[in-house]
N, C-alpha and C positions, 0 to 999 in steps of 0.2 A: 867503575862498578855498574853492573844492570842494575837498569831502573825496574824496583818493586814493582811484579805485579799489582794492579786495582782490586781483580779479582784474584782467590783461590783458584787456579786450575782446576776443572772439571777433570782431567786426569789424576789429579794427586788425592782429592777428596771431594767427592761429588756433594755429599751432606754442608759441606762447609761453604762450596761454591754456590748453593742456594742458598745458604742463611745470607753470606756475603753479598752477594745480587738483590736480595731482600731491602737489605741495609743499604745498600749503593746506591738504587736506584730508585731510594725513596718511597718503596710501596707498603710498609706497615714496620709496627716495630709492638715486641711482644708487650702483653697488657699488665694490667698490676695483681689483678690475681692467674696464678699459675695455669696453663693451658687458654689464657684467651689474647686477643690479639685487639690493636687500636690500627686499625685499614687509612694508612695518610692520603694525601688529595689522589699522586697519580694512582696508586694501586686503586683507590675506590671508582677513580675516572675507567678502568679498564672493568671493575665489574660493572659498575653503571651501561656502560657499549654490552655487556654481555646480557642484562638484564633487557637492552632495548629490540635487541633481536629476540631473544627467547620468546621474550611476550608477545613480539609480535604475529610469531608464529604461533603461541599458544593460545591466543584471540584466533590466528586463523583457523584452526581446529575447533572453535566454537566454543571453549572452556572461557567464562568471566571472572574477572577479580573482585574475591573477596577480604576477611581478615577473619582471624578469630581468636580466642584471647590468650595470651600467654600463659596462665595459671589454669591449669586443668585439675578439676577435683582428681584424687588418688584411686577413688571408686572405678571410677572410669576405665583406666590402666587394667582392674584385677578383672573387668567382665570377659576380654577375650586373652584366654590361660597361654596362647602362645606368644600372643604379642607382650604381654608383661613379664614374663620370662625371659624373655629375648631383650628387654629394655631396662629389667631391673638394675643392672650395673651401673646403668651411666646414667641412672636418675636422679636430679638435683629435686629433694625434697623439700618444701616451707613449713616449717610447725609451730611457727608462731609469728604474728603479726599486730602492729600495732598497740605492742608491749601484751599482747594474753597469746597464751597457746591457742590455738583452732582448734573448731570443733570437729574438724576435716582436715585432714595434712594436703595440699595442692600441689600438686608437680611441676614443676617448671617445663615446658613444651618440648619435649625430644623430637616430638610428630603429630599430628593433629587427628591422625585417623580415628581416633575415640570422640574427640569431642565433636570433628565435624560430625560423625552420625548419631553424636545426641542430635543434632540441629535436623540433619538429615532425613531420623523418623518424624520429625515436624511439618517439615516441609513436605515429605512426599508425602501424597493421597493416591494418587491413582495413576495408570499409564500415561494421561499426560502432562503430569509432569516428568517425564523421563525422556531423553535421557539429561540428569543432572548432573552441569560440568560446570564446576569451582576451581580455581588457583587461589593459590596468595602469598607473596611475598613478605617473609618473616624471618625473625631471627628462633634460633632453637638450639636448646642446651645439650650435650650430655657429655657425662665427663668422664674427661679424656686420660688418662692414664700415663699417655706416652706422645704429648703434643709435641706438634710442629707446624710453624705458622701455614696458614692454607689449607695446610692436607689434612691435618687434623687438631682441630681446636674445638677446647668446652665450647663456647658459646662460635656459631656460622652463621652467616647468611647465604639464605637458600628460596625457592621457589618450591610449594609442594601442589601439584595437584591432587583432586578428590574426584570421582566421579559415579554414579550410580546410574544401573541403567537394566531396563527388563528382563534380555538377556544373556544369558552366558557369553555368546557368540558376541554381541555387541559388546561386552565390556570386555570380551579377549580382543576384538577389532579394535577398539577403544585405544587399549594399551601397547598393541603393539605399534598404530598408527602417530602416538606419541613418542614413541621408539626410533622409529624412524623418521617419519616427516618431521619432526618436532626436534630431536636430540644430535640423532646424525647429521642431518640436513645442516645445522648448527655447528653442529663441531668441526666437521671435514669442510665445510665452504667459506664457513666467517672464522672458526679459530686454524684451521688448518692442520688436523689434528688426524690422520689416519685411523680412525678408529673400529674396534671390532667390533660388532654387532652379536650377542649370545642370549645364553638361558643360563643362569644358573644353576648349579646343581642345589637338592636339597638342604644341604649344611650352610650352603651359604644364600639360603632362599632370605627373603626380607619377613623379618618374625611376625606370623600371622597372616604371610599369603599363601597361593594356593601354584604362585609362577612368578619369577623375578627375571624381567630383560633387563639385560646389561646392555653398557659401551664400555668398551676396555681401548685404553691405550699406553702404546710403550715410549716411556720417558729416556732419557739422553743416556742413562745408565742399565737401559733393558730391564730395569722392573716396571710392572703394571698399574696402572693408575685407574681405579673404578672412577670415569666420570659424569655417571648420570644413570638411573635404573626407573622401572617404569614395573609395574606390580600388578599380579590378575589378584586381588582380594577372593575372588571367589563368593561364596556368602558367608563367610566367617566374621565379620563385623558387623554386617547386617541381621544374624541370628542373635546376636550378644545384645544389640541397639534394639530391638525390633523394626527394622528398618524395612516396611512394606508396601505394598501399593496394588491397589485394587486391580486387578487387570480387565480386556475386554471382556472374557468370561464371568465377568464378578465375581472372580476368585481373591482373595486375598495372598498376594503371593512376596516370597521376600526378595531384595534387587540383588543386582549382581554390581561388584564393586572394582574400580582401579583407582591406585595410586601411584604419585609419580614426582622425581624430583631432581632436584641440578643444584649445586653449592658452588660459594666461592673457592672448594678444593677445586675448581675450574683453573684460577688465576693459579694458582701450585701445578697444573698439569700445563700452563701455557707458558709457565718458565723454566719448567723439566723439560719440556717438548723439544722449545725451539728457541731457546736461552743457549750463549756459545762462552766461551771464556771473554769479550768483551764486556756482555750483559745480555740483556735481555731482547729477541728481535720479536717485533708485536708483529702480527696479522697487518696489512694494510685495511684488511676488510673491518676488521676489532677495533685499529688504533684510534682512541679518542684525536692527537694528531699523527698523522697522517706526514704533515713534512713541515722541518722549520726553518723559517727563513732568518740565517743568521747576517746580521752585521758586523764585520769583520772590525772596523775600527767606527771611533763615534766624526765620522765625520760627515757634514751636513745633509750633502748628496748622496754618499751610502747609506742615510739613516733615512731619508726621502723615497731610496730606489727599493728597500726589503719591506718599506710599508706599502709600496706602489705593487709589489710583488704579490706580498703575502691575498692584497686584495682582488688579485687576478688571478690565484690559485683558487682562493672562495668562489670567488665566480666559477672557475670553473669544474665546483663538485668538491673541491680537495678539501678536506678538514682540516685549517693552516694553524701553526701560532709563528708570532713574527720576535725574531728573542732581539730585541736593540739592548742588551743590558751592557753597554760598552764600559761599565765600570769594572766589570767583571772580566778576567783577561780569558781574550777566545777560545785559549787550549781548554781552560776547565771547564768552560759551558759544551764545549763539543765532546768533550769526553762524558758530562753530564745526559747529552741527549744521547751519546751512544749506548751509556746502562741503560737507558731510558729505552732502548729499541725502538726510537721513531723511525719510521722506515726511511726516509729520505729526509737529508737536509740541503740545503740549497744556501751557501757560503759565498757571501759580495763582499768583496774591499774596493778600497779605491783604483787597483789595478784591474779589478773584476771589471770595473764601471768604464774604465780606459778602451777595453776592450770588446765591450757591450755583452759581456759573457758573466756569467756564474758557476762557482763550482758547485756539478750536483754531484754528491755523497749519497751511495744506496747501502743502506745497513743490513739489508739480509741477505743477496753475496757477496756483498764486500764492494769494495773499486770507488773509484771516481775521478770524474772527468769533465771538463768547461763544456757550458750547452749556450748557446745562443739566449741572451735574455727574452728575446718575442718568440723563442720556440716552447719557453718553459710549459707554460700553460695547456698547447698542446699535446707535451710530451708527456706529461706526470701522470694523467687516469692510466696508460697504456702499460707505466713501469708500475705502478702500484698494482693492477691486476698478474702483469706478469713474476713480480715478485710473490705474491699471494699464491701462485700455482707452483711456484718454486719449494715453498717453506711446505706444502701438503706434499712436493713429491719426495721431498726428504725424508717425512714422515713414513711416507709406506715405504721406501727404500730401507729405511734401516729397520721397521717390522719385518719385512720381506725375508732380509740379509740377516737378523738376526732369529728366526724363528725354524727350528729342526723340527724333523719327526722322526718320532721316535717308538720303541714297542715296550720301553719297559720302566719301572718306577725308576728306577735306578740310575738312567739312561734322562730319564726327565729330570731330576734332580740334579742331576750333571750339567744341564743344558740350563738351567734356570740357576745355579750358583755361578753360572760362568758369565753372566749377566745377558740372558737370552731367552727368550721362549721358546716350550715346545709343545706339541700337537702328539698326541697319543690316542688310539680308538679306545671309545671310553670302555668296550666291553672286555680290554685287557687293561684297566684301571679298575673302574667299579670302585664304590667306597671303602671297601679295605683299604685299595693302593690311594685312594686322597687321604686315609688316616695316616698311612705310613709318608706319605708327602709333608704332612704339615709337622712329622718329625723333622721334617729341614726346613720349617718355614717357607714353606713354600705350597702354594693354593692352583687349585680349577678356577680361572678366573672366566671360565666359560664353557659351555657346551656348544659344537656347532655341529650342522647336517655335515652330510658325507660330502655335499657340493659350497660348504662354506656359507649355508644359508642359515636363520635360527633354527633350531628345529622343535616340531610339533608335540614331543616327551621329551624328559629324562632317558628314558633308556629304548628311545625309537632305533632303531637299526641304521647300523651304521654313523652315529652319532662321533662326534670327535672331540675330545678333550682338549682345553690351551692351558695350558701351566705355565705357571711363572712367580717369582719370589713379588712383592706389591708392597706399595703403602696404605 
């Protein structure tokens, strides 16, 4: 008889082969109240790597980390009429604490934009303090209806930035340089993620902006993955706060605002992306390891030669773990790190050692083949970056391959049931034909220029629509 799959087939049922991959390869398992999720070592190890790039880049944009508190009065919410409208559903409210009802019901934190510019009109005085650029890494609620670990769960963790700043121009610069240098640069170079660059349209604007950039990208199954949006607030939060600041004129005038943010729906888009039916293949540039050095049997000298390894891999740059758990028989530890999607493994027995050789194993195109033990060290930054430009060109390959254009709703709705995207000019779409789209479930997960660039309106000429069915 064949031996049972590990995983679900990605062909048989995509939905099942991620839970399954979820569960396999150790990265969360769901929580005890419905829609939230408990993140086990490796999955928290993969957002931790995504936290440590992000921020790094978002210190190099000149935004500092702050906190701010979980419980936000309710008042807060109802001062700007669009953003509380737009959040009322997935509001987890407190109405009593400490055995009495409150005098105030407190929100549990969906997003911070309220409370940061309570703090905000505090802070600023005058032009200079501006421009003011906050992050913070926090967890935030809203609930979820229709969970699924990663993509969508009550309680995430997420990065949101805030920022205020003189004006207009500066806080559209602000947001779209976030946009790009900050989210893209990220995703396509460390996760490997082909991602689109847009505007979204009105209906799916961010409740209480004024302009929402997206990144969109297409998962293993052709639907859409929102993984990260960057927001021109405009003054709609800073008229609600009074959020002002003397200018050089000594005018009192109100700021202009962006906000901006990324979740652990990240880790959900990095195993729809580029997860295959063995399991999961990480980034080399992401992967907390990088490559592991297995001991094929526990015998003296092999268990000597993968620690002598693994410390000549660190030396040279490689982020290593050295697995001797020789109690453990070797087939299941290697099928272990291959859910695992560690990009390479590097496998010694005592014949390895005979031979002065190792077998290097590459998990994201497959193969492997005996390498010289004194070449290893050499060899591995060279296959880890090449493998890292492999896994991005798959990505835009099968965006590419599956993405039509098209002229009609109908024709889009075809193309996007049929697990694909398509591109329609938005001025034979227009919001009727997105209302008659989300009869199929299926959304504008962008606006793009006529040259595939953001573009500067909603309905700038020549503007191009992307559709596609999405999580």
């Amino acid at each position: 008889m064949a031996k049972a799959p590990v995983l679900t087939p990605r062909s048989d049922d995509f939905p099942r082969w991620y839970q399954d991959l979820i569960n396999k390869a150790e990265l969360a398992d769901n929580g005890p109240v419905r829609g939230t999720m408990v993140i086990r070592p490796y999955g928290y190890g993969l957002w931790e790597r995504m936290q440590q790039e992000l921020d790094a880049r978002i210190k190099e944009a000149g935004a500092r980390n702050a906190y701010f508190p979980l419980f936000i009065p309710q008042s807060y919410l109802t001062r700007e009429a669009e953003h509380v409208e737009g959040f009322a559903p997935e509001l987890a409210v407190v109405t009593h604490g400490g055995g009495k009802e409150l005098e105030e019901p407190v929100v549990v934190r969906p997003t911070s934009e309220t409370i940061v510019n309570e703090y905000f009109s505090k802070w600023v005085q005058s032009y200079r303090d501006l421009p003011l650029l906050i992050n913070q890494w926090a967890n935030v609620v809203r609930w979820e209806m229709r969970p699924r670990v990663f993509l969508r769960t009550t309680e995430f963790l997420w990065q949101e930035g805030h920022t205020a700043h003189a004006t207009y121009e500066d806080a559209r610069d602000y947001a779209a340089h976030i946009h790009k240098e900050v989210y893209a640069d990220f995703m396509v170079n460390v996760l490997g993620i082909d991602v689109v660059l847009g505007r979204k349209t009105a209906s799916e604007r961010f409740a209480g902006a004024v302009n929402t950039l997206t990144l969109e990208g297409m998962m293993g199954d052709g639907k859409a993955l929102q993984m990260g949006t960057s927001h021109e607030l405009g003054q709609n939060f800073a008229r609600a706060f009074s959020t002002r600041y003397l200018s050089k004129d000594g005018q009192q005038e109100l700021v202009w605002q962006t906000s901006w943010g990324a979740s652990t729906r990240m880790v959900g888009g990095l195993i729809m992306s580029h997860g295959d039916d063995s399991g999961l293949r990480v980034p080399p540039r992401l992967a907390p390891v990088q490559a592991v050095v297995l001991a094929i049997k526990g015998d003296e000298a092999v268990l000597a030669k993968v620690r002598e390894i693994g410390d000549r891999l660190t030396a040279a740059g490689v982020r290593v773990e050295v697995d001797d758990r020789t109690d453990t028989p070797f087939g299941r530890r290697a099928v272990d790190w291959e859910l695992k999607g560690v990009p390479v493994r590097v496998e010694v027995g005592p014949r390895d050692l005979e031979n002065g050789t190792a077998m290097l194993v590459r998990r994201i195109p497959g193969g492997k083949e005996p390498v010289a033990l004194d070449a290893l060290a050499a060899l591995l930054p060279g296959i880890l970056e090449e493998d890292q430009a492999l896994l991005l060109a798959q990505s835009r390959e099968r965006r590419v391959s599956r993405t039509s254009d098209v002229s009609t709703v109908g024709a889009a709705v075809e193309a996007a049931l049929a697990g694909g995207w398509a591109r329609i000019p938005w001025a034979d779409l227009g919001e009727e034909g997105e209302a008659r789209l989300a009869e199929h479930a299926v959304t504008v997960r962008c606006l793009l220029a006529e040259d595939g660039s953001v573009p500067d309106a909603d309905d700038a000429p020549g503007n191009v629509a992307v559709v596609a069915r999405a999580y």
